[in-house]
C-alpha positions as CSV (number, residue, x, y, z in Angstrom):
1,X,0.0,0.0,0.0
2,X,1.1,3.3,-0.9
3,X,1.7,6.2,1.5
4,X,0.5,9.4,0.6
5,X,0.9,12.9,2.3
6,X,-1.6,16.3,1.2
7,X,0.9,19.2,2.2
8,X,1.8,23.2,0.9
9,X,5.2,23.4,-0.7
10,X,7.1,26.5,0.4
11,X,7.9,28.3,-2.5
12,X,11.1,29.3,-3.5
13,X,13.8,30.8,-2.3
14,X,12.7,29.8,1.1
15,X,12.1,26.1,0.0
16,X,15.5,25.4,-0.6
17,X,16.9,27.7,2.1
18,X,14.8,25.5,4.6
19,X,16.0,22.1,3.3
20,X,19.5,23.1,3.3
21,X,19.3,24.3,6.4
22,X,18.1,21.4,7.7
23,X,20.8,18.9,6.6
24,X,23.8,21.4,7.3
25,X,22.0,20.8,11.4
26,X,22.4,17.3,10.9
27,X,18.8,16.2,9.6
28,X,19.7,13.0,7.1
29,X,16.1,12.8,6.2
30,X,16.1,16.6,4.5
31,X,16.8,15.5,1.4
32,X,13.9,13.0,1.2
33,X,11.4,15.2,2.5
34,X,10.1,18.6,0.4
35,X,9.9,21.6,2.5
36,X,5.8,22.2,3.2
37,X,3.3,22.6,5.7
38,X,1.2,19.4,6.2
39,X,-2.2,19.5,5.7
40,X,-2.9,15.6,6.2
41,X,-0.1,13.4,7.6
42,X,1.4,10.2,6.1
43,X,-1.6,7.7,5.3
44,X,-1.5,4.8,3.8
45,X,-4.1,3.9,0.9
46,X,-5.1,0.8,-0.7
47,X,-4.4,1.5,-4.6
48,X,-7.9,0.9,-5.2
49,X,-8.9,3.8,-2.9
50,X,-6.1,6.0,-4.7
51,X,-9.1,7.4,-7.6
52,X,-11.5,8.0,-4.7
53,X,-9.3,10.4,-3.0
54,X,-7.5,12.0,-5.8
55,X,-11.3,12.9,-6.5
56,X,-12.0,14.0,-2.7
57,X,-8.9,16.2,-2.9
58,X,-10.5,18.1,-6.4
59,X,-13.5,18.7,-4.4
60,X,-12.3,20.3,-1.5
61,X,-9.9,22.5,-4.1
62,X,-12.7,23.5,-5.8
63,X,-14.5,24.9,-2.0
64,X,-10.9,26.6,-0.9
65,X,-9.0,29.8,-2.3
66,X,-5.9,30.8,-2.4
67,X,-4.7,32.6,1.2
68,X,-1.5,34.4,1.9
69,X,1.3,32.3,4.7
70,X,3.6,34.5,6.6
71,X,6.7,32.5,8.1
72,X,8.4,34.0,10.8
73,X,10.4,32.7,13.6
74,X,10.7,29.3,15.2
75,X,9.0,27.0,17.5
76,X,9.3,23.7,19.4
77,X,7.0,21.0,20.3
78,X,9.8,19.7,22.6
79,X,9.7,18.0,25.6
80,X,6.9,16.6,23.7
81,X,8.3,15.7,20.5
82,X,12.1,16.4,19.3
83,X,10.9,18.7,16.5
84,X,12.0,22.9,16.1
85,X,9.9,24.2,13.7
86,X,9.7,27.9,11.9
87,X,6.1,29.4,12.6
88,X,3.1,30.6,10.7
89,X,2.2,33.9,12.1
90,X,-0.3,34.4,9.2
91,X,-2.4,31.8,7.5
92,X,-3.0,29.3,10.5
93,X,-6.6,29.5,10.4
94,X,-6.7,28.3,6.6
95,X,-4.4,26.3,6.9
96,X,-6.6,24.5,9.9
97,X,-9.4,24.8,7.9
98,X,-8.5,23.3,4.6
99,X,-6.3,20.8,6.7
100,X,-9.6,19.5,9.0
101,X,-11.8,19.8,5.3
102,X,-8.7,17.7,3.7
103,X,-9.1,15.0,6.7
104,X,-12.8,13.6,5.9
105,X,-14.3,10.9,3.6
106,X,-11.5,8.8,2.7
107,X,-8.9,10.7,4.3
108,X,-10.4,10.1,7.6
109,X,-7.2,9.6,9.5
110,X,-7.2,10.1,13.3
111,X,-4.3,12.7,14.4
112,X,-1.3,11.4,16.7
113,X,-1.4,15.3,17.8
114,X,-3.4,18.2,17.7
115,X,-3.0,20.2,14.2
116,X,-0.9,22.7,14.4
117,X,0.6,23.9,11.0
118,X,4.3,24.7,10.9
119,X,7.4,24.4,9.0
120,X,9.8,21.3,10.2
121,X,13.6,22.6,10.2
122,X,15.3,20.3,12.7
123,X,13.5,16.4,13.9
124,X,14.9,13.6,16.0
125,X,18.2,15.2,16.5
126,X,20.2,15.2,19.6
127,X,18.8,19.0,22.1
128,X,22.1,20.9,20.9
129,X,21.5,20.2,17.5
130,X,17.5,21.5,18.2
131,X,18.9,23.9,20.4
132,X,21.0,25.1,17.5
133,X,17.8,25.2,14.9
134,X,15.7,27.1,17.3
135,X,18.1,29.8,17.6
136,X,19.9,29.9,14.3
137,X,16.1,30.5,12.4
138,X,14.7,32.8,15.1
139,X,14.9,35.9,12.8
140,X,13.5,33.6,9.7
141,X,11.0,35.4,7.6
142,X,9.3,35.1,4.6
143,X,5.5,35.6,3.0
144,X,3.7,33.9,0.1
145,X,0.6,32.8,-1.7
146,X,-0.6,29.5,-1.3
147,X,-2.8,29.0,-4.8
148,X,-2.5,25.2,-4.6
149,X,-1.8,21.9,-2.1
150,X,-0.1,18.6,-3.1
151,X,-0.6,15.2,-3.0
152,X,2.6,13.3,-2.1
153,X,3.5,9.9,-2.6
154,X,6.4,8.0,-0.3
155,X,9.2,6.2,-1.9
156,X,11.6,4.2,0.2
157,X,14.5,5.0,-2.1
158,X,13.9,8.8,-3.2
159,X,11.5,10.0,-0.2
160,X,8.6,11.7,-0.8
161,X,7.6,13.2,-3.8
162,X,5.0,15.4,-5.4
163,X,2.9,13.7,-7.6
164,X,-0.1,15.9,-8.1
165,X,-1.2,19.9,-7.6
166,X,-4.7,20.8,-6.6
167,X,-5.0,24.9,-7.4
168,X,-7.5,26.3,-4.7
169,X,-10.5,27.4,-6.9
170,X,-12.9,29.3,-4.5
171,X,-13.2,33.1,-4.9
172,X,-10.9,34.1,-1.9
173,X,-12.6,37.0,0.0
174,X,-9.9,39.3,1.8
């Protein structure tokens, strides 16, 4: 069984900025893993299920536009879990929303924790190397539009990769 992810890519600059970052602290699984904000966590699906969600992801495309993310600063969900992420200051609340739309129907997945979006730089590394991240990207900025989500597919040899773009459709009111 495949195992898919629904996440926003960070655009560039800051995409590549992120990942590099995050190998030059010591993360080996950077390369393998796109810089984004999740939206609905690795899930496997039966391929026979694939069509069915692929459709459930047009739909809720088609009810969502496009919002503006604003990046700024970083975070921890330690002693929790070893993770230093850079935070959304702007954009949380559709990110929430499309996120908790994303996670019905097929993609019914029960969370391990509450959603909170972010943007992993540092995970499962020893507390100087997280100590490290969470000071080294405490000035980190950036903005952008988010006019589309992804679906991703998991490959044990070449990580997870986007295999699909969903534009946000709706009429975004501001």
């Amino acid at each position: 069984m495949p195992t898919i992810g629904v996440a926003v890519a960070i655009p560039e600059p800051w995409a590549t900025e992120l990942q590099d970052y995050r190998t030059a602290v010591g993360d080996t699984t950077a390369a393998m893993i796109p810089t984004h904000i999740t939206l609905v966590p690795p899930t496997e699906i039966d391929d026979v299920h694939l069509a069915e969600v692929e459709k459930h992801l047009e739909e809720t495309a088609a009810e969502f536009g496009g919002f503006r993310v604003h990046l700024r600063g970083t975070g921890t969900f330690r002693p929790v879990s070893p993770v230093v992420f850079v935070t959304l200051v702007e954009g949380i609340s559709r990110c929430e929303q499309l996120a908790k739309s994303l996670r019905r129907g097929p993609l019914d997945v029960e969370l391990q924790y509450p959603y909170h979006p972010h943007v992993t730089v540092a995970h499962h590394l020893g507390e100087e190397q997280l100590d490290r991240a969470f000071a080294d990207l405490a000035d980190f900025e950036c903005e952008f539009d988010v006019s589309a989500f992804h679906l991703y597919v998991h490959d044990a040899e070449t990580g997870w990769r986007p295999t699909r773009n969903f534009p946000l459709q709706a009429a975004t009111a501001r």
